[in-house]
N, C-alpha and C positions, 0 to 999 in steps of 0.2 A: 504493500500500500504506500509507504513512504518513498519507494522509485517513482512509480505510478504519480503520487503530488509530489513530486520531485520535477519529472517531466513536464506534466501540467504548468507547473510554475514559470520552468523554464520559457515551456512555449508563449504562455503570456506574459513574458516581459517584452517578448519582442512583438507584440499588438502594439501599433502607435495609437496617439491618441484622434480625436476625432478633429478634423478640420473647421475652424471658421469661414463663413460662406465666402468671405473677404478676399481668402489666398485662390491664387493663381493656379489652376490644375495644371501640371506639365512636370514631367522631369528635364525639361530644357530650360538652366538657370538664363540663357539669354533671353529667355521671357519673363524674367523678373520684372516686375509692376514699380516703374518710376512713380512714390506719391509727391514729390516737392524737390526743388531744391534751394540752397540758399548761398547767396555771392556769387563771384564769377568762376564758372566752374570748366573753361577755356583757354584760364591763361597758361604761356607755356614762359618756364623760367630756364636757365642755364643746366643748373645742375641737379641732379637727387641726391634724395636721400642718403647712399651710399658713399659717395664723394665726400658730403656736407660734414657726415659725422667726422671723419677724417679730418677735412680741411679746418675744422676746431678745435682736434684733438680732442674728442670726446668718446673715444672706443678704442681699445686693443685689441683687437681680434686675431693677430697671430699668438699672442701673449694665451689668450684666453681658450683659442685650440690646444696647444698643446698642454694647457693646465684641464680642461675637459673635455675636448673632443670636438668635433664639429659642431659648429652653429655655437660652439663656445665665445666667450667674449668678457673683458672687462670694461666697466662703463667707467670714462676717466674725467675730471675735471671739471667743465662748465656744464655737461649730460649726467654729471651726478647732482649737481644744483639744479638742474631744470628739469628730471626727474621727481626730486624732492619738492620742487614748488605745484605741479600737476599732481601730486598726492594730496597734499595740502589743499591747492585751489578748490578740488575735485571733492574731498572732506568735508570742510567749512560750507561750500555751496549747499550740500544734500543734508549737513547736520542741521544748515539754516532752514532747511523745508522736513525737518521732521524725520530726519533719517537717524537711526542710532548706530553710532559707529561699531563694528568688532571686527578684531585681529583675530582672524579664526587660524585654527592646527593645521596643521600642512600635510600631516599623514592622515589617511583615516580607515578604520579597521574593513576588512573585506566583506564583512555581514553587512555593516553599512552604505558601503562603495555601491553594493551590488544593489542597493535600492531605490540610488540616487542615476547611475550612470545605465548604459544601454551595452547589449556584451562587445561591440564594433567599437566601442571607446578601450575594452582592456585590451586589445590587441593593437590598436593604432594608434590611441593618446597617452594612456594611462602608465607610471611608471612603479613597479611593483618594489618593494621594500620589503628584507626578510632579513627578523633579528638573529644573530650569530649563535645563541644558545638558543634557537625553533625547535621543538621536537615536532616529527614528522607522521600521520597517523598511514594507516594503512595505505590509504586510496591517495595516498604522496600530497595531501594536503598539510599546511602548514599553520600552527596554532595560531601564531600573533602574526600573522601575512596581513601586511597595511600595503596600501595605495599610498602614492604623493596624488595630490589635490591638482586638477587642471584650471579649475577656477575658486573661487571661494562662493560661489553659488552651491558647489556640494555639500562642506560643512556646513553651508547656512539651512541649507534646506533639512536636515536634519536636526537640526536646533532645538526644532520642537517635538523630535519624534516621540509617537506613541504619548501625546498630551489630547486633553479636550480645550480648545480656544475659547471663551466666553466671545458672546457676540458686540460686546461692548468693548474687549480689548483690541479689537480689529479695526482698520486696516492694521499691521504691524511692519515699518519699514524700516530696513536693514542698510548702514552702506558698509561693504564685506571688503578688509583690507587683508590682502594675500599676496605672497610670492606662488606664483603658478608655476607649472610644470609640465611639459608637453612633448611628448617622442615628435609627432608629426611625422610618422612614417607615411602617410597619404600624402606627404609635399614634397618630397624626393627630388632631388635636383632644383625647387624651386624659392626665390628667395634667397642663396647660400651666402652672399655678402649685405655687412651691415647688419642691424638691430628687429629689423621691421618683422619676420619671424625667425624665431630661437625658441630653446629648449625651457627657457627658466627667464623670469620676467614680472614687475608687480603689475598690480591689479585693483581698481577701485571697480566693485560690483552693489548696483543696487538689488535689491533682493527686498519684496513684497509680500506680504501674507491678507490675501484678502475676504470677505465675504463669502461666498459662492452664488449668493440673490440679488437682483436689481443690474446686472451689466457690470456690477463694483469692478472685477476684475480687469474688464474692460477700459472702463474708462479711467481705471489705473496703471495700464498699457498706455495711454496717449499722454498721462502725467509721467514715466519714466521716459520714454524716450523722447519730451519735452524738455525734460531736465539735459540728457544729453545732447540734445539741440542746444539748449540755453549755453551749456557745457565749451563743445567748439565755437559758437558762434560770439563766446569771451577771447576764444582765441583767436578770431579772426580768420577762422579754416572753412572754408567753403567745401561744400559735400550736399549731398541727395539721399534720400530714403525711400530704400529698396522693400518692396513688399515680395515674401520669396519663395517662390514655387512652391506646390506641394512633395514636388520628389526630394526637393532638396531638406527638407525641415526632418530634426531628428524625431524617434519615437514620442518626447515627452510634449513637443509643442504644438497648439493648437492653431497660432498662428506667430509670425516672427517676423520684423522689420529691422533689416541693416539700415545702421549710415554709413554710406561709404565715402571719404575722405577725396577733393580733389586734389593731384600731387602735381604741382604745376612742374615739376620740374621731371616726372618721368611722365607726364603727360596723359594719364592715368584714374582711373577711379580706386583708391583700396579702402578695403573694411575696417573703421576703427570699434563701431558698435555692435551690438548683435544683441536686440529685443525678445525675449518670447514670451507669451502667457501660454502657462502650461496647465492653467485649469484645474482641476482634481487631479491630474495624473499619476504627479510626484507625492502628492499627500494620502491618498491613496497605498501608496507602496508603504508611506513611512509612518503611516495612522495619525497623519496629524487632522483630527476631527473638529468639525464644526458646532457649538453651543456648548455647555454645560459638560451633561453627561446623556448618553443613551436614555433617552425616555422608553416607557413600556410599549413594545409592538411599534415603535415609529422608524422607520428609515433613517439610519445613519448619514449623513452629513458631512462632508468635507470640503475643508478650505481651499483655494484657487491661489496658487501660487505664481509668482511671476519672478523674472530676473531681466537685466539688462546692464551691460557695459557701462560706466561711467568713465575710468580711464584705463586704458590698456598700456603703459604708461613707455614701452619703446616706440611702438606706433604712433602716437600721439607726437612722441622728440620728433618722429620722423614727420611727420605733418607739418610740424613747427616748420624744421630746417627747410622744406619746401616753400613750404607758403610765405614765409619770411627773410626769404635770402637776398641779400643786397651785394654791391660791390664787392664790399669790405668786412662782413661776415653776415651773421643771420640776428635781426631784428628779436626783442623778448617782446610778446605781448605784452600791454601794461597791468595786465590782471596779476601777473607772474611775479613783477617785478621788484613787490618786497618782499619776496621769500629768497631772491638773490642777492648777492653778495654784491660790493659797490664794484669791483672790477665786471662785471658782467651783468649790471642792472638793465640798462637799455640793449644793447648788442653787445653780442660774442664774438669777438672779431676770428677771421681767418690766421689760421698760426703757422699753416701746412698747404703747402700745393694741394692741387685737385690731384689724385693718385692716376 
Protein backbone atom coordinates (compact mmCIF):
# COMPACT_ATOMS: atom_id res chain seq x y z
CA UNK A 1 0.00 0.00 0.00
CA UNK A 2 2.66 2.46 0.81
CA UNK A 3 4.55 1.83 -2.81
CA UNK A 4 1.02 2.18 -4.31
CA UNK A 5 0.77 6.01 -2.34
CA UNK A 6 4.03 6.35 -2.96
CA UNK A 7 3.50 6.23 -6.79
CA UNK A 8 0.23 8.08 -6.57
CA UNK A 9 2.04 10.98 -4.86
CA UNK A 10 4.69 10.93 -7.13
CA UNK A 11 2.48 11.12 -10.03
CA UNK A 12 0.79 14.19 -8.77
CA UNK A 13 3.21 16.22 -8.04
CA UNK A 14 3.97 16.55 -11.55
CA UNK A 15 -0.13 17.72 -12.37
CA UNK A 16 0.43 21.52 -12.81
CA UNK A 17 -1.76 23.73 -11.73
CA UNK A 18 -4.77 25.03 -13.60
CA UNK A 19 -4.26 28.20 -15.82
CA UNK A 20 -5.80 31.62 -15.61
CA UNK A 21 -7.94 32.52 -18.67
CA UNK A 22 -5.22 35.41 -19.10
CA UNK A 23 -2.11 33.27 -20.28
CA UNK A 24 -1.38 32.62 -23.67
CA UNK A 25 -1.99 28.87 -24.92
CA UNK A 26 1.30 27.96 -26.82
CA UNK A 27 4.46 26.32 -26.05
CA UNK A 28 6.02 28.85 -28.41
CA UNK A 29 7.66 31.42 -26.00
CA UNK A 30 7.81 33.80 -29.14
CA UNK A 31 4.26 34.26 -28.46
CA UNK A 32 4.65 35.76 -25.31
CA UNK A 33 1.91 38.55 -24.70
CA UNK A 34 3.70 42.15 -24.62
CA UNK A 35 1.30 43.95 -21.70
CA UNK A 36 3.31 47.42 -21.56
CA UNK A 37 6.36 48.81 -21.74
CA UNK A 38 8.12 51.61 -20.04
CA UNK A 39 11.19 54.35 -21.55
CA UNK A 40 13.00 53.96 -24.47
CA UNK A 41 13.24 50.44 -25.20
CA UNK A 42 15.44 51.07 -28.77
CA UNK A 43 18.33 52.73 -27.76
CA UNK A 44 21.57 51.17 -28.78
CA UNK A 45 24.78 52.01 -26.59
CA UNK A 46 28.47 51.04 -27.19
CA UNK A 47 29.01 48.56 -24.86
CA UNK A 48 27.50 45.54 -22.53
CA UNK A 49 27.35 44.24 -19.84
CA UNK A 50 30.31 42.17 -20.00
CA UNK A 51 32.86 44.67 -21.15
CA UNK A 52 31.37 47.33 -18.58
CA UNK A 53 31.94 45.10 -15.44
CA UNK A 54 35.50 44.82 -16.58
CA UNK A 55 36.17 48.28 -17.76
CA UNK A 56 35.31 49.27 -13.70
CA UNK A 57 36.95 46.72 -12.36
CA UNK A 58 34.09 45.23 -10.65
CA UNK A 59 34.53 41.35 -11.20
CA UNK A 60 37.38 38.69 -11.34
CA UNK A 61 36.24 36.08 -13.18
CA UNK A 62 39.53 34.31 -13.89
CA UNK A 63 40.29 34.69 -10.11
CA UNK A 64 36.90 33.34 -9.34
CA UNK A 65 37.13 30.04 -11.99
CA UNK A 66 39.79 28.79 -10.66
CA UNK A 67 38.77 29.24 -6.84
CA UNK A 68 35.10 27.60 -8.06
CA UNK A 69 34.71 26.44 -11.31
CA UNK A 70 32.81 27.93 -14.17
CA UNK A 71 30.50 30.75 -14.19
CA UNK A 72 32.74 31.37 -10.80
CA UNK A 73 33.44 34.90 -10.02
CA UNK A 74 34.57 37.49 -7.48
CA UNK A 75 32.60 40.66 -7.22
CA UNK A 76 35.31 43.47 -6.60
CA UNK A 77 35.10 47.18 -5.63
CA UNK A 78 32.51 49.61 -6.81
CA UNK A 79 29.87 46.03 -7.83
CA UNK A 80 30.31 45.25 -4.21
CA UNK A 81 28.98 48.81 -3.26
CA UNK A 82 26.38 48.89 -5.95
CA UNK A 83 25.26 45.52 -5.06
CA UNK A 84 24.88 46.45 -1.59
CA UNK A 85 22.90 49.68 -2.26
CA UNK A 86 20.11 47.44 -4.61
CA UNK A 87 19.74 45.26 -1.41
CA UNK A 88 19.19 48.20 0.51
CA UNK A 89 17.08 50.31 -2.07
CA UNK A 90 15.17 47.14 -2.90
CA UNK A 91 14.54 46.51 1.31
CA UNK A 92 13.47 49.82 2.41
CA UNK A 93 11.05 50.27 -0.63
CA UNK A 94 8.96 46.87 0.02
CA UNK A 95 9.42 47.37 4.10
CA UNK A 96 7.80 50.89 3.29
CA UNK A 97 4.63 49.06 1.60
CA UNK A 98 4.32 46.53 4.39
CA UNK A 99 6.64 43.96 3.54
CA UNK A 100 8.49 42.00 6.47
CA UNK A 101 11.94 41.45 5.88
CA UNK A 102 13.63 37.73 6.44
CA UNK A 103 17.17 36.35 5.88
CA UNK A 104 15.98 32.91 5.24
CA UNK A 105 18.55 29.37 5.57
CA UNK A 106 20.12 28.49 2.51
CA UNK A 107 19.85 24.66 2.93
CA UNK A 108 16.62 23.05 3.37
CA UNK A 109 15.84 19.44 4.34
CA UNK A 110 14.72 17.11 1.31
CA UNK A 111 11.14 16.28 2.91
CA UNK A 112 10.79 19.86 2.54
CA UNK A 113 12.42 20.75 -0.83
CA UNK A 114 10.22 18.07 -2.25
CA UNK A 115 7.06 20.09 -1.44
CA UNK A 116 8.14 23.21 -2.41
CA UNK A 117 10.07 22.55 -5.82
CA UNK A 118 8.95 20.27 -9.06
CA UNK A 119 11.35 16.88 -9.64
CA UNK A 120 12.81 18.91 -13.21
CA UNK A 121 14.25 21.44 -10.77
CA UNK A 122 16.42 18.60 -8.68
CA UNK A 123 18.08 17.54 -11.70
CA UNK A 124 18.78 20.96 -13.49
CA UNK A 125 18.76 23.64 -10.73
CA UNK A 126 18.99 22.28 -7.51
CA UNK A 127 22.24 21.60 -5.67
CA UNK A 128 22.27 18.74 -3.23
CA UNK A 129 24.30 18.95 0.03
CA UNK A 130 25.38 15.63 2.09
CA UNK A 131 26.68 15.96 5.79
CA UNK A 132 30.02 13.89 6.09
CA UNK A 133 28.86 11.76 9.04
CA UNK A 134 25.13 10.72 6.76
CA UNK A 135 24.27 7.36 7.54
CA UNK A 136 22.85 5.77 4.42
CA UNK A 137 19.48 3.40 4.75
CA UNK A 138 18.97 0.63 2.57
CA UNK A 139 17.33 2.19 -0.64
CA UNK A 140 20.93 4.56 -0.64
CA UNK A 141 18.94 7.35 0.69
CA UNK A 142 20.60 9.61 2.84
CA UNK A 143 19.32 10.83 6.54
CA UNK A 144 20.12 14.73 6.78
CA UNK A 145 20.36 15.10 2.53
CA UNK A 146 19.52 19.04 2.30
CA UNK A 147 19.02 21.16 -0.84
CA UNK A 148 20.91 24.65 -1.37
CA UNK A 149 17.85 27.02 -1.96
CA UNK A 150 17.54 28.58 -5.73
CA UNK A 151 15.50 31.21 -4.48
CA UNK A 152 14.30 32.33 -1.03
CA UNK A 153 10.60 31.84 -2.25
CA UNK A 154 11.24 28.03 -1.17
CA UNK A 155 12.13 28.60 2.59
CA UNK A 156 9.42 31.31 2.51
CA UNK A 157 6.83 29.39 1.37
CA UNK A 158 7.39 26.88 3.98
CA UNK A 159 7.29 29.23 6.64
CA UNK A 160 4.06 28.58 7.41
CA UNK A 161 3.93 24.88 6.93
CA UNK A 162 1.28 22.78 8.27
CA UNK A 163 -0.27 26.03 10.26
CA UNK A 164 -4.06 27.39 10.15
CA UNK A 165 -3.91 31.22 8.86
CA UNK A 166 -6.78 33.27 10.66
CA UNK A 167 -8.57 35.24 8.02
CA UNK A 168 -7.68 38.59 9.73
CA UNK A 169 -3.84 37.87 9.78
CA UNK A 170 -3.99 37.88 5.93
CA UNK A 171 -2.61 39.27 3.32
CA UNK A 172 0.94 38.37 4.87
CA UNK A 173 3.80 39.89 2.93
CA UNK A 174 7.37 38.70 2.97
CA UNK A 175 10.47 40.42 1.31
CA UNK A 176 12.90 37.19 1.31
CA UNK A 177 16.77 38.05 1.41
CA UNK A 178 18.90 35.06 0.08
CA UNK A 179 22.14 34.16 -1.56
CA UNK A 180 20.64 31.62 -4.29
CA UNK A 181 22.02 28.93 -5.97
CA UNK A 182 21.67 27.44 -9.34
CA UNK A 183 23.52 24.57 -11.52
CA UNK A 184 21.79 25.98 -14.62
CA UNK A 185 22.44 22.94 -16.45
CA UNK A 186 19.52 23.92 -19.08
CA UNK A 187 21.86 27.01 -20.04
CA UNK A 188 24.83 25.23 -21.30
CA UNK A 189 27.09 27.26 -23.35
CA UNK A 190 24.96 30.21 -22.70
CA UNK A 191 25.69 33.51 -20.83
CA UNK A 192 29.53 32.03 -19.97
CA UNK A 193 31.01 35.61 -19.44
CA UNK A 194 30.28 38.21 -16.87
CA UNK A 195 27.70 38.33 -13.95
CA UNK A 196 24.22 38.38 -15.65
CA UNK A 197 23.97 34.22 -15.09
CA UNK A 198 26.03 32.39 -12.45
CA UNK A 199 25.84 29.63 -10.12
CA UNK A 200 25.47 31.79 -6.77
CA UNK A 201 24.09 35.37 -6.54
CA UNK A 202 21.66 37.50 -3.84
CA UNK A 203 18.33 37.93 -4.14
CA UNK A 204 15.56 40.27 -2.92
CA UNK A 205 12.16 38.16 -3.29
CA UNK A 206 8.70 39.40 -2.59
CA UNK A 207 6.60 36.57 -1.35
CA UNK A 208 2.79 36.83 -0.49
CA UNK A 209 0.28 35.00 1.59
CA UNK A 210 -3.17 35.80 0.49
CA UNK A 211 -6.89 35.01 0.98
CA UNK A 212 -8.06 32.52 -1.51
CA UNK A 213 -11.91 34.63 -1.82
CA UNK A 214 -12.76 37.83 -3.75
CA UNK A 215 -9.79 37.91 -6.74
CA UNK A 216 -7.31 38.81 -3.22
CA UNK A 217 -4.76 36.98 -4.98
CA UNK A 218 -5.07 38.50 -7.97
CA UNK A 219 -5.18 41.78 -7.42
CA UNK A 220 -2.05 41.19 -5.21
CA UNK A 221 -0.21 39.98 -8.53
CA UNK A 222 -0.74 43.47 -10.05
CA UNK A 223 0.56 45.06 -6.53
CA UNK A 224 3.88 42.94 -6.76
CA UNK A 225 4.80 43.20 -9.94
CA UNK A 226 3.93 47.10 -9.56
CA UNK A 227 6.34 47.30 -6.97
CA UNK A 228 8.90 45.99 -9.35
CA UNK A 229 7.94 48.21 -11.86
CA UNK A 230 8.17 51.18 -9.36
CA UNK A 231 11.56 49.18 -8.47
CA UNK A 232 13.42 49.68 -12.00
CA UNK A 233 11.69 52.50 -13.18
CA UNK A 234 13.90 54.31 -9.79
CA UNK A 235 16.54 53.07 -11.68
CA UNK A 236 15.90 54.58 -14.80
CA UNK A 237 16.00 50.97 -16.75
CA UNK A 238 13.46 50.61 -19.29
CA UNK A 239 11.88 47.17 -19.80
CA UNK A 240 8.32 45.53 -20.94
CA UNK A 241 6.18 42.94 -19.34
CA UNK A 242 5.88 39.70 -20.66
CA UNK A 243 2.74 37.66 -20.18
CA UNK A 244 4.06 33.84 -20.73
CA UNK A 245 2.93 31.09 -22.59
CA UNK A 246 1.20 28.28 -21.12
CA UNK A 247 4.04 25.63 -22.15
CA UNK A 248 6.44 27.71 -20.66
CA UNK A 249 5.20 28.22 -16.95
CA UNK A 250 6.27 25.64 -14.31
CA UNK A 251 3.84 23.15 -12.47
CA UNK A 252 3.03 25.55 -9.48
CA UNK A 253 1.97 28.76 -11.45
CA UNK A 254 -1.34 29.62 -12.54
CA UNK A 255 -0.23 32.44 -14.25
CA UNK A 256 3.24 34.42 -14.56
CA UNK A 257 4.50 37.91 -15.86
CA UNK A 258 8.36 38.76 -16.76
CA UNK A 259 9.95 42.12 -16.82
CA UNK A 260 12.25 41.95 -19.19
CA UNK A 261 15.13 44.51 -19.00
CA UNK A 262 16.08 46.68 -22.19
CA UNK A 263 20.00 46.25 -22.49
CA UNK A 264 20.83 49.02 -24.63
CA UNK A 265 24.20 48.11 -25.11
CA UNK A 266 23.63 44.37 -26.29
CA UNK A 267 20.62 45.56 -27.89
CA UNK A 268 18.49 43.00 -26.25
CA UNK A 269 15.59 42.31 -24.11
CA UNK A 270 16.72 40.03 -20.61
CA UNK A 271 14.77 38.97 -17.62
CA UNK A 272 15.27 40.69 -14.53
CA UNK A 273 11.60 39.80 -12.88
CA UNK A 274 9.65 36.71 -12.94
CA UNK A 275 5.89 37.13 -11.22
CA UNK A 276 3.72 34.18 -10.54
CA UNK A 277 0.60 33.56 -8.56
CA UNK A 278 0.55 30.04 -7.62
CA UNK A 279 -2.84 29.84 -6.09
CA UNK A 280 -3.44 26.94 -3.60
CA UNK A 281 -0.94 24.93 -5.33
CA UNK A 282 2.09 25.31 -3.07
CA UNK A 283 -0.16 25.45 0.17
CA UNK A 284 -1.74 22.67 -0.72
CA UNK A 285 1.41 20.42 -0.79
CA UNK A 286 2.75 22.30 2.59
CA UNK A 287 -0.93 22.55 4.53
CA UNK A 288 -0.76 25.97 4.91
CA UNK A 289 -4.67 26.24 5.46
CA UNK A 290 -7.02 28.98 5.23
CA UNK A 291 -9.36 30.23 8.72
CA UNK A 292 -9.08 29.16 12.11
CA UNK A 293 -9.31 25.57 12.30
CA UNK A 294 -11.37 22.78 10.24
CA UNK A 295 -14.96 23.25 11.03
CA UNK A 296 -17.23 20.09 11.24
CA UNK A 297 -18.14 18.44 7.77
CA UNK A 298 -16.86 21.98 5.84
CA UNK A 299 -14.29 21.97 3.05
CA UNK A 300 -10.89 22.77 3.91
CA UNK A 301 -9.60 25.92 2.63
CA UNK A 302 -6.22 27.08 1.41
CA UNK A 303 -4.25 30.18 1.16
CA UNK A 304 -3.08 31.53 -2.41
CA UNK A 305 0.27 32.13 -2.42
CA UNK A 306 2.37 34.32 -4.68
CA UNK A 307 6.00 35.24 -5.39
CA UNK A 308 7.95 37.64 -7.43
CA UNK A 309 11.42 39.09 -8.13
CA UNK A 310 12.26 42.39 -6.44
CA UNK A 311 16.04 42.22 -7.04
CA UNK A 312 18.14 39.79 -8.77
CA UNK A 313 20.89 41.75 -7.60
CA UNK A 314 23.84 40.79 -10.72
CA UNK A 315 21.27 41.26 -13.36
CA UNK A 316 20.17 44.35 -12.04
CA UNK A 317 24.46 45.61 -11.97
CA UNK A 318 24.05 44.42 -15.30
CA UNK A 319 21.08 46.66 -16.33
CA UNK A 320 22.66 49.46 -14.45
CA UNK A 321 26.11 49.36 -16.52
CA UNK A 322 23.95 49.23 -19.68
CA UNK A 323 21.50 51.65 -19.35
CA UNK A 324 23.92 54.10 -17.79
CA UNK A 325 27.12 54.02 -19.45
CA UNK A 326 28.69 57.39 -20.52
CA UNK A 327 32.06 58.38 -21.84
CA UNK A 328 33.93 58.02 -18.86
CA UNK A 329 32.31 55.21 -16.87
CA UNK A 330 28.77 54.20 -15.83
CA UNK A 331 26.26 56.93 -14.35
CA UNK A 332 24.76 55.73 -10.27
CA UNK A 333 21.01 56.25 -10.21
CA UNK A 334 20.35 58.87 -7.78
CA UNK A 335 18.15 56.47 -5.72
CA UNK A 336 21.49 54.55 -5.01
CA UNK A 337 23.50 57.10 -4.24
CA UNK A 338 23.70 57.32 -0.51
CA UNK A 339 24.36 53.96 0.17
CA UNK A 340 27.74 54.68 -1.96
CA UNK A 341 30.62 55.66 -0.89
CA UNK A 342 31.88 59.42 -1.81
CA UNK A 343 34.50 58.04 -4.57
CA UNK A 344 31.75 56.47 -6.54
CA UNK A 345 28.53 58.55 -5.41
CA UNK A 346 27.56 59.89 -8.91
CA UNK A 347 29.74 57.72 -11.53
CA UNK A 348 32.19 54.90 -11.56
CA UNK A 349 34.57 55.81 -13.66
CA UNK A 350 36.32 53.45 -16.39
CA UNK A 351 39.77 52.07 -14.63
CA UNK A 352 40.39 49.30 -17.60
CA UNK A 353 40.09 49.09 -21.23
CA UNK A 354 37.10 47.42 -22.92
CA UNK A 355 38.66 43.77 -22.87
Amino acid sequence: MREVEAKRNAALREVGNHLHESVPVSNDEDENRVERTFGNCETRLKYSHVDLIVMIDGMNGDKGAVVSGGRGYFLTGPAVFLEQALIQHSLHSLYAKGYTPLYTPFFMRKEVMQEVAQLSQFDEELYKVVGKGSERAEDGSVADEKYLIATSEQPIAAYHRDEWIPEASLPIKYAGLSTCFRQEVGSHGRDTRGIFRVHQFEKVEQFVLTSPHDNKSWETMDEMIGNAEAFCQSLGIPYRVVNIVSGALNHAAAKKLDLEAWFAGSGAFRELVSCSNCLDYQARRLLVRYGQTKKMNAAVDYVHMLNATMCATTRVICAILETHQTETGVKVPEVLQKYMPEKYREEIPFVKPAP
